[in-house]
C-alpha positions in Angstrom: 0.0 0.0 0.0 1.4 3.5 -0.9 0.3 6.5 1.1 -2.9 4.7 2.2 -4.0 4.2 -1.8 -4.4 0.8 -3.7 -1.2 0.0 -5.5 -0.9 -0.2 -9.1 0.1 -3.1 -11.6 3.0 -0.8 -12.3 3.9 -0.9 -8.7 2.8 -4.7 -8.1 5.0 -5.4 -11.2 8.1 -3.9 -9.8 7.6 -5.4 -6.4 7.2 -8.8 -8.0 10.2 -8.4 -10.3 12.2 -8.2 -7.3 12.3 -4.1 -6.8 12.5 -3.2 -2.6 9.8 -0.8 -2.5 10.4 -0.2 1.1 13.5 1.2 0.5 12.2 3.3 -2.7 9.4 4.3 0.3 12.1 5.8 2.6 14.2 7.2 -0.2 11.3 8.9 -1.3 10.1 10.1 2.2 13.5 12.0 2.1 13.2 15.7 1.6 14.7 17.0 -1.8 17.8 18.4 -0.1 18.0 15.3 1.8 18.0 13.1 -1.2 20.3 15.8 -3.3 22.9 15.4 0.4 22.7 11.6 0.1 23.8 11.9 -3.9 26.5 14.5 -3.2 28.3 11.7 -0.9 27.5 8.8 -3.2 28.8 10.6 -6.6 32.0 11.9 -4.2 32.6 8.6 -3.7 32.4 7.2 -7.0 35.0 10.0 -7.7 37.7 9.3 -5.0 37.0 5.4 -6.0 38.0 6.5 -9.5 40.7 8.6 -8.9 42.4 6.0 -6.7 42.2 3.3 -9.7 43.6 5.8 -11.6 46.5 6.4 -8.9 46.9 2.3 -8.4 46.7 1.1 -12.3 48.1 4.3 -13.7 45.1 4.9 -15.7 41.2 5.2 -16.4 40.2 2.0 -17.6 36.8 3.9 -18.8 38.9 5.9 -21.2 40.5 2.5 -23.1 
C-alpha cells in the first residue's frame, strides 16, 4: 500500500520483479535536499573510488 492508496500493476510489477519498494518508500520520504545530500556523498565517492584506480593502475580504464 502506498500513502494509504491501492497500489498499481506498475507498482505490483516492480515489487514482483524483485524491486525493494520499502526502500524506494524511505528514499522517497526524504526531503529534496536530503536526497540531493545523500547523492552528493555517493557521486564523491564514486570520484575518489575512480581517482584512486587511476592512482593504483596508472590509468582510467573507462577511457581504453
Amino acid at each position: 500500500m502506498v500513502d494509504g492508496l491501492d497500489e498499481g500493476p506498475k507498482w505490483r510489477a516492480a515489487r514482483e520483479g524483485g524491486v525493494d519498494m520499502a526502500q524506494l518508500e524511505y528514499l522517497m520520504s526524504l526531503s529534496v535536499e536530503e536526497r540531493l545530500l545523500r547523492h552528493d556523498r555517493a557521486l564523491q565517492t564514486v570520484r575518489a573510488l575512480r581517482r584512486a584506480g587511476r592512482e593504483y593502475y596508472g590509468f582510467d580504464p573507462r577511457l581504453d
